[in-house]
N, CA, C and O atoms as a GROMACS GRO file, in nm:
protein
  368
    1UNK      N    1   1.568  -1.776   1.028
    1UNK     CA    2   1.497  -1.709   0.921
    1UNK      C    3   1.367  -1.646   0.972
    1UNK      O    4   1.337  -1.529   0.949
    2UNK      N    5   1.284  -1.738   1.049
    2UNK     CA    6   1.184  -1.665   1.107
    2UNK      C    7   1.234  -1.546   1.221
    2UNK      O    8   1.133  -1.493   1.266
    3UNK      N    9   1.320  -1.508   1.261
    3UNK     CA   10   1.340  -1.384   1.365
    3UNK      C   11   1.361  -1.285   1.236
    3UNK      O   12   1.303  -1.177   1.238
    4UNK      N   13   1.421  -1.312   1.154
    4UNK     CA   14   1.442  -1.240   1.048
    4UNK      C   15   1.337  -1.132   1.007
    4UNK      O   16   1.325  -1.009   0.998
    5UNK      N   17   1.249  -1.278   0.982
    5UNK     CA   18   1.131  -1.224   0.941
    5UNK      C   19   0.999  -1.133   1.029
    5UNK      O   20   0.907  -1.058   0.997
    6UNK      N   21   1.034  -1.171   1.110
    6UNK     CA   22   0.983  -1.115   1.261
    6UNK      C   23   0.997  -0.954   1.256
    6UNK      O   24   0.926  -0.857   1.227
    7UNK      N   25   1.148  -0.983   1.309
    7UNK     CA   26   1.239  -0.818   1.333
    7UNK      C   27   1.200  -0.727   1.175
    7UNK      O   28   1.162  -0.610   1.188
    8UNK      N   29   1.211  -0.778   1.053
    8UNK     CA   30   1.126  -0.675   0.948
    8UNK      C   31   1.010  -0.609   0.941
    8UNK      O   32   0.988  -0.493   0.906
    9UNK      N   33   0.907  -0.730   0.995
    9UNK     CA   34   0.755  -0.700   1.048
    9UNK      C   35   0.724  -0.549   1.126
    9UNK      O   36   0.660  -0.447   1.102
   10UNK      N   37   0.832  -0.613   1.256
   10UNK     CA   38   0.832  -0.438   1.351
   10UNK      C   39   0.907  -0.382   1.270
   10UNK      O   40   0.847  -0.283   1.230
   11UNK      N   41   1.000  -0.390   1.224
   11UNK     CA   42   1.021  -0.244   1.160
   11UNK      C   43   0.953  -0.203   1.054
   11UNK      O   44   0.944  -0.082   1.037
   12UNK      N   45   0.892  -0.294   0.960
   12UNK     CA   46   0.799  -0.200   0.895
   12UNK      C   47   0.694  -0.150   0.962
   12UNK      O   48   0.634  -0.046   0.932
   13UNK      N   49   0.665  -0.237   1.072
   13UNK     CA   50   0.483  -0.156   1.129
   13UNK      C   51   0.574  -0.011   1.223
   13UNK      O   52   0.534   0.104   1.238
   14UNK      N   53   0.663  -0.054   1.258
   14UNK     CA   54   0.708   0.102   1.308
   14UNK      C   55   0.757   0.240   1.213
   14UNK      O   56   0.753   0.361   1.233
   15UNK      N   57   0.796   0.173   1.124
   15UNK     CA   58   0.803   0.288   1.022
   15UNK      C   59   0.709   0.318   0.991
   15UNK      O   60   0.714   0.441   0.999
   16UNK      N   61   0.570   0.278   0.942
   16UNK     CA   62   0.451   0.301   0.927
   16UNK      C   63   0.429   0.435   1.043
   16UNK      O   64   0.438   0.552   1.005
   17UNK      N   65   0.406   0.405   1.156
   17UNK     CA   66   0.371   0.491   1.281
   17UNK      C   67   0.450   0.616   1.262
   17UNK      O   68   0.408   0.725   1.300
   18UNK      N   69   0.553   0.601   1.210
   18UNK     CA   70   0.683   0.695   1.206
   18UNK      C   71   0.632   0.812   1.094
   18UNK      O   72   0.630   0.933   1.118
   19UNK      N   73   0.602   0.766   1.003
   19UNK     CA   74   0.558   0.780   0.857
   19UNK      C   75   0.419   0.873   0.904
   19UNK      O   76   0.414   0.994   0.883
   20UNK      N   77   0.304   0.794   0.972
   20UNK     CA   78   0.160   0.852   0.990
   20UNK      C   79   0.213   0.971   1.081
   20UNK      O   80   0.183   1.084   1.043
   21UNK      N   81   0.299   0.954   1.213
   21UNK     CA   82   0.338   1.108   1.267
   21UNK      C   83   0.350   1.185   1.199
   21UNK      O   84   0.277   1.283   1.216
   22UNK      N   85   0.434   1.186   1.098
   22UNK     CA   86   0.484   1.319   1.027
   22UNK      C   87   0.382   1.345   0.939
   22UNK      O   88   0.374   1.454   0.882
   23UNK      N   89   0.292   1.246   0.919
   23UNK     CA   90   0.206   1.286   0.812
   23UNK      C   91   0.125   1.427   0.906
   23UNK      O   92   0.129   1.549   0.891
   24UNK      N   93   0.066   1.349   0.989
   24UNK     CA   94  -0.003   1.427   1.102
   24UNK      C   95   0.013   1.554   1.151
   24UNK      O   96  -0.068   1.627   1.208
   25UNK      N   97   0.129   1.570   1.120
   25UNK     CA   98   0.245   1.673   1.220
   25UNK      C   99   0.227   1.810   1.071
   25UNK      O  100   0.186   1.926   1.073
   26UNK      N  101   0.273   1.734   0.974
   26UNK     CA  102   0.309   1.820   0.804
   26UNK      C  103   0.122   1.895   0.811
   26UNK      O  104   0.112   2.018   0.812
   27UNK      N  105  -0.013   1.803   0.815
   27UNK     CA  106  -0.118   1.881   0.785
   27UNK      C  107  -0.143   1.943   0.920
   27UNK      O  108  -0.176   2.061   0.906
   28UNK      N  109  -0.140   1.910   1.032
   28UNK     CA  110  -0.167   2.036   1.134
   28UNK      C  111  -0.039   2.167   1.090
   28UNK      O  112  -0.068   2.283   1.122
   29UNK      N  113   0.028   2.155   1.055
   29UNK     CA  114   0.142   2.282   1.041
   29UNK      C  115   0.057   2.336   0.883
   29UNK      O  116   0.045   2.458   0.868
   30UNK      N  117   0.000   2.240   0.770
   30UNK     CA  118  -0.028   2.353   0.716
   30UNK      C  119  -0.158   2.434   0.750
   30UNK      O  120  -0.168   2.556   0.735
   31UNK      N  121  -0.265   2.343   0.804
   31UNK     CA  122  -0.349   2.404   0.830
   31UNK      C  123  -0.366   2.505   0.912
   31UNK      O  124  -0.463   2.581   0.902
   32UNK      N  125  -0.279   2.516   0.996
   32UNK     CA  126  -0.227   2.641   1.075
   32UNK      C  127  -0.214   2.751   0.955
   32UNK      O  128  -0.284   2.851   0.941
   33UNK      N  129  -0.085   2.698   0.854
   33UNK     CA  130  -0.074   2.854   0.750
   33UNK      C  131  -0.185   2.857   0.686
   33UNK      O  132  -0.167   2.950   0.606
   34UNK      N  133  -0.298   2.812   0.666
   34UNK     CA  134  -0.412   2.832   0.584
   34UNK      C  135  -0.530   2.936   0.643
   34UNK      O  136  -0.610   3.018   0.598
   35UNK      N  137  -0.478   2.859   0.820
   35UNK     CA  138  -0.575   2.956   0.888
   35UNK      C  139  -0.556   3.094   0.895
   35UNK      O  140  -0.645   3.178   0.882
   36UNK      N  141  -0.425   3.118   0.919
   36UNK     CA  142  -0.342   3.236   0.901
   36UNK      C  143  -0.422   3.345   0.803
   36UNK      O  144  -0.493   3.443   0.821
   37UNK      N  145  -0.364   3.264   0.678
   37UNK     CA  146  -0.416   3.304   0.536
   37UNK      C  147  -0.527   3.375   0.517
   37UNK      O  148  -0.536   3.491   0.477
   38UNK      N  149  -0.661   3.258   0.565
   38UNK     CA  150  -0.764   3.288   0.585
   38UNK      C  151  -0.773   3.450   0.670
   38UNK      O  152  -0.818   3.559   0.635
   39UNK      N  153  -0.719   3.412   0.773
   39UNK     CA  154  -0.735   3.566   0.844
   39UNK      C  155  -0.738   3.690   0.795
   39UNK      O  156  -0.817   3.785   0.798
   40UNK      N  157  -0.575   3.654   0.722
   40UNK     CA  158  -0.511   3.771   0.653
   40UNK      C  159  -0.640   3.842   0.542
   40UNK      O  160  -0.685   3.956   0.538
   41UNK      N  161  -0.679   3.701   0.444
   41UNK     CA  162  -0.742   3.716   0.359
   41UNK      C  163  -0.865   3.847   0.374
   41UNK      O  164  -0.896   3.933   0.293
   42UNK      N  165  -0.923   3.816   0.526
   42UNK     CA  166  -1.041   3.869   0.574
   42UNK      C  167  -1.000   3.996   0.601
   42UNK      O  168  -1.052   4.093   0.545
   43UNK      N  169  -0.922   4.006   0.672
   43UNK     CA  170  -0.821   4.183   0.679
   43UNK      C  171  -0.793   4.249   0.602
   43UNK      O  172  -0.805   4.371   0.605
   44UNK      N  173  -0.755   4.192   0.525
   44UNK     CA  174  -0.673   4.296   0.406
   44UNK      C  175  -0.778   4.378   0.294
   44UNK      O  176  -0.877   4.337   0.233
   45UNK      N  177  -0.716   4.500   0.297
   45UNK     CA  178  -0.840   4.538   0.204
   45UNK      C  179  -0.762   4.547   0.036
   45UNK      O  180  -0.847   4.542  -0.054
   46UNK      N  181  -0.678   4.554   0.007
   46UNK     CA  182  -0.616   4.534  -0.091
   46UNK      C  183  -0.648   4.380  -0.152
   46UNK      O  184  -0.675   4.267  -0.110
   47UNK      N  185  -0.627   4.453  -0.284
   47UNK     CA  186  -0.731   4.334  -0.374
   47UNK      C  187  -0.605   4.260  -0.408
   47UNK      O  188  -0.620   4.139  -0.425
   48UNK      N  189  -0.489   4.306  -0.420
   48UNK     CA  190  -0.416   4.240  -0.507
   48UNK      C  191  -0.318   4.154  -0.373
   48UNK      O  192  -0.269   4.043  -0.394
   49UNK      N  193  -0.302   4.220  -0.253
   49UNK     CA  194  -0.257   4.100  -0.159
   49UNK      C  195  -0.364   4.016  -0.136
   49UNK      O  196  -0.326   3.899  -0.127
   50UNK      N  197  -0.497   4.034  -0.122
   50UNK     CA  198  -0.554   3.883  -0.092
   50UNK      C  199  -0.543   3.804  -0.227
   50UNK      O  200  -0.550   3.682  -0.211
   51UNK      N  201  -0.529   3.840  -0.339
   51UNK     CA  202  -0.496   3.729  -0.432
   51UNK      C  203  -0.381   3.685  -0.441
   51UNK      O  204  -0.363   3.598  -0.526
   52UNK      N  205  -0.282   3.724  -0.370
   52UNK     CA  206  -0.168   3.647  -0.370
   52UNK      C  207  -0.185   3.553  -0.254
   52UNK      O  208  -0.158   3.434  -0.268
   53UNK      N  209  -0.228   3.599  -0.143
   53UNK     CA  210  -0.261   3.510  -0.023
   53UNK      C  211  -0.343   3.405  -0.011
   53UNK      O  212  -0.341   3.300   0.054
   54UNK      N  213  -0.438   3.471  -0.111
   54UNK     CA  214  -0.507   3.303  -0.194
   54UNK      C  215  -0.414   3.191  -0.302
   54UNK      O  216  -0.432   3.070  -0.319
   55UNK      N  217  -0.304   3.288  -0.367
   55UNK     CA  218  -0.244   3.141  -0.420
   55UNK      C  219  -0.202   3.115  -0.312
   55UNK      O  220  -0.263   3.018  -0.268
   56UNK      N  221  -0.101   3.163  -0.219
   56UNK     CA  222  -0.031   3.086  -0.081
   56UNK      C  223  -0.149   2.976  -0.045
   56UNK      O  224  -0.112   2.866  -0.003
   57UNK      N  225  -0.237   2.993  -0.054
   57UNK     CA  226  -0.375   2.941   0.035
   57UNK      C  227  -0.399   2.771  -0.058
   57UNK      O  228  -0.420   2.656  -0.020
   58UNK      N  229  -0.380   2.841  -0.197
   58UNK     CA  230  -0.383   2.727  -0.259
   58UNK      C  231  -0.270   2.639  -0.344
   58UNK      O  232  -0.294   2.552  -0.429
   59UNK      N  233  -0.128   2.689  -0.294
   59UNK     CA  234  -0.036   2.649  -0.296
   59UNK      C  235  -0.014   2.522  -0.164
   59UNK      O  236   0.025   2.412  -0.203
   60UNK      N  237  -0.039   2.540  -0.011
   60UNK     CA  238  -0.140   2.482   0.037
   60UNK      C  239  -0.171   2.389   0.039
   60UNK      O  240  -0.116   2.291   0.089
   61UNK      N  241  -0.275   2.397  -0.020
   61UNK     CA  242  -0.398   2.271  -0.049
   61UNK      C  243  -0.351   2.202  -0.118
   61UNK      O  244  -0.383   2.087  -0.085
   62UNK      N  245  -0.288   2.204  -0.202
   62UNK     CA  246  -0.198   2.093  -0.329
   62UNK      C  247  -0.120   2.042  -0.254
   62UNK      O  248  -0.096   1.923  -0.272
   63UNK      N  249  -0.033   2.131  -0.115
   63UNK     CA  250   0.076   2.043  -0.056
   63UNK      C  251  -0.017   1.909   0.000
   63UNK      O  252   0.011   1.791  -0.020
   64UNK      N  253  -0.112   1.951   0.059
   64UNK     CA  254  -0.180   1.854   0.158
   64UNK      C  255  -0.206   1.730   0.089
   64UNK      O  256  -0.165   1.617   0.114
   65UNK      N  257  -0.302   1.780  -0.026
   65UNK     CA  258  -0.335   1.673  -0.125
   65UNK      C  259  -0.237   1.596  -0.192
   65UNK      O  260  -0.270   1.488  -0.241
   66UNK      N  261  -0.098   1.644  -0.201
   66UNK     CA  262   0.024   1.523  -0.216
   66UNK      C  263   0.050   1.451  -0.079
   66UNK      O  264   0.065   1.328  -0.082
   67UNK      N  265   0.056   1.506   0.021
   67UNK     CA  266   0.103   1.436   0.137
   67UNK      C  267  -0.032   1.327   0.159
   67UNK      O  268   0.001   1.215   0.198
   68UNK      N  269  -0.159   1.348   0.140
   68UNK     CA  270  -0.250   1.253   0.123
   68UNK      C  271  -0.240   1.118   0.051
   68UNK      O  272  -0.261   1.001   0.084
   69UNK      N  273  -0.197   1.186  -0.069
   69UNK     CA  274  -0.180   1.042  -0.197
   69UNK      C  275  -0.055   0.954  -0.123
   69UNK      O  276  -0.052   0.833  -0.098
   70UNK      N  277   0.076   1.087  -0.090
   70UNK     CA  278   0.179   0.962  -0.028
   70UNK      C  279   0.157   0.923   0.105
   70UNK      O  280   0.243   0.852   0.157
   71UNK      N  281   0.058   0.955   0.172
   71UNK     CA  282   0.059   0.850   0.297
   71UNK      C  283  -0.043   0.750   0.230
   71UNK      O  284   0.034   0.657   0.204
   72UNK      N  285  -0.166   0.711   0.186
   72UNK     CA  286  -0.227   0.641   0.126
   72UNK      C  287  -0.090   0.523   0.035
   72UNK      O  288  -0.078   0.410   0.084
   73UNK      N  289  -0.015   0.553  -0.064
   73UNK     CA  290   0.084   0.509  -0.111
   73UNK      C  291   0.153   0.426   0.009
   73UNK      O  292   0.148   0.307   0.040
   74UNK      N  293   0.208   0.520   0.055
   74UNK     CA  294   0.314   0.438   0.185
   74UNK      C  295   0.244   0.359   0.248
   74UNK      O  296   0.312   0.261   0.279
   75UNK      N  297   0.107   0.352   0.294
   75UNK     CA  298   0.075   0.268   0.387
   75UNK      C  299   0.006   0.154   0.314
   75UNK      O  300  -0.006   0.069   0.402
   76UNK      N  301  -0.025   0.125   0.249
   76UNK     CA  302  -0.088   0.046   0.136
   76UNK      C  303   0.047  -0.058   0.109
   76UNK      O  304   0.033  -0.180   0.123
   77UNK      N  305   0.169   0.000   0.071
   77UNK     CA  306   0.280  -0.061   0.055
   77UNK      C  307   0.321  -0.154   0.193
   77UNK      O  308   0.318  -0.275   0.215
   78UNK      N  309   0.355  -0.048   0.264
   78UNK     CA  310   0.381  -0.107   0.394
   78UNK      C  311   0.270  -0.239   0.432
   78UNK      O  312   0.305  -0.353   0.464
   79UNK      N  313   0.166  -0.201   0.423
   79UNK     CA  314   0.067  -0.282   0.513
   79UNK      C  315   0.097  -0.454   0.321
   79UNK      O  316   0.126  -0.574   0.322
   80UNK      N  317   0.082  -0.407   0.268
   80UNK     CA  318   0.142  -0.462   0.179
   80UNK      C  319   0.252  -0.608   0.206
   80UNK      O  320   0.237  -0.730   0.193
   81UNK      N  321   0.344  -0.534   0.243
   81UNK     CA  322   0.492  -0.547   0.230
   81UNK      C  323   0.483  -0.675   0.380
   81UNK      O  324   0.532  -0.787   0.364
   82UNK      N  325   0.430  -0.645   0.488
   82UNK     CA  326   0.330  -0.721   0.635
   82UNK      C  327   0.299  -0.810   0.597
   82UNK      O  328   0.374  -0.907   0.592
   83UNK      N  329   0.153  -0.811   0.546
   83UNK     CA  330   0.099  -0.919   0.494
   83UNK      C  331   0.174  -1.049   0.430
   83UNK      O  332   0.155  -1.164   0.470
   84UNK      N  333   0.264  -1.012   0.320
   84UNK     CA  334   0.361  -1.104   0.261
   84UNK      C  335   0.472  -1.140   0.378
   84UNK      O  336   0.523  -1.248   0.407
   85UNK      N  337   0.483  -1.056   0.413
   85UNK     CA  338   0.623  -1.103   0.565
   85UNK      C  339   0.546  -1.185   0.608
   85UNK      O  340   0.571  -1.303   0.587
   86UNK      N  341   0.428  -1.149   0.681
   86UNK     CA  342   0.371  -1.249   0.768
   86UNK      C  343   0.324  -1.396   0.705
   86UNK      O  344   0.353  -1.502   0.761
   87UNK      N  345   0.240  -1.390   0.570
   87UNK     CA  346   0.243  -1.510   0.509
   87UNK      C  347   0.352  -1.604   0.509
   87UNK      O  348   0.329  -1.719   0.546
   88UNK      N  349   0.482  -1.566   0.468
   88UNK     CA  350   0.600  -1.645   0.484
   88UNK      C  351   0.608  -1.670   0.632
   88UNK      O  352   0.631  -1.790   0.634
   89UNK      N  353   0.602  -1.633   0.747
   89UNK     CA  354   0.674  -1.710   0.903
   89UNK      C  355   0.484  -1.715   0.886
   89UNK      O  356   0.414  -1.683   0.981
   90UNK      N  357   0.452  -1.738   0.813
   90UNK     CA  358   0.329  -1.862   0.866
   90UNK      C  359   0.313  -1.991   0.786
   90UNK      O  360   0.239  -2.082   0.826
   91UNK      N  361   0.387  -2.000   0.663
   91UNK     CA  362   0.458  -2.106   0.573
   91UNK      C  363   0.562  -2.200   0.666
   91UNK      O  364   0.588  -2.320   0.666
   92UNK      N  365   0.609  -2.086   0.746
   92UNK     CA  366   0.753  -2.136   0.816
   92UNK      C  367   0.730  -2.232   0.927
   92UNK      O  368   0.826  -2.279   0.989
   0.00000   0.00000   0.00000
C-alpha cells in the first residue's frame, strides 16, 4: 500500500511539472502574438484595423488570464492531492 502510495506522489508531482511546462510554453506563445499585435498596432495607419488588432490583443489577455486561474487551480489541487498522499504513508 505504501509503494502505492509512493508511485501516485511522483506522478502527481510530475504531472504538476508537465502541467507548469505547458503553462509556460501557452504564455510565451501568446505573448509573442501580442507583441506582434503591438507592432502591427504601431504601423498601421488605418483606424479600423488597429481596432480589430486590439480586440486580437485583448482576446489575448483573457486567454492568459484563464490559463493563470487554471494553473493556480491545478496546482493548488495537485499540491493538495501530495500533502494528503503523503500524510497517509506517514500514518503508514
Amino acid at each position: 500500500m505504501d509503494t502505492k502510495f509512493r508511485n501516485e506522489i511522483a506522478r502527481l508531482k510530475n504531472a504538476k511539472e508537465v502541467y507548469q511546462s505547458d503553462y509556460v510554453a501557452n504564455i510565451e506563445s501568446f505573448e509573442e502574438k501580442i507583441e506582434r499585435l503591438d507592432n502591427q498596432i504601431e504601423r498601421s495607419e488605418s483606424e479600423v484595423k488597429r481596432e480589430i488588432l486590439k480586440r486580437h490583443k485583448n482576446i489575448y489577455l483573457q486567454e492568459i488570464e484563464k490559463l493563470d486561474t487554471t494553473i493556480e487551480k491545478t496546482t493548488r489541487f495537485i499540491d493538495d492531492k501530495v500533502a494528503a498522499l503523503e500524510a497517509k504513508v506517514d500514518e503508514i
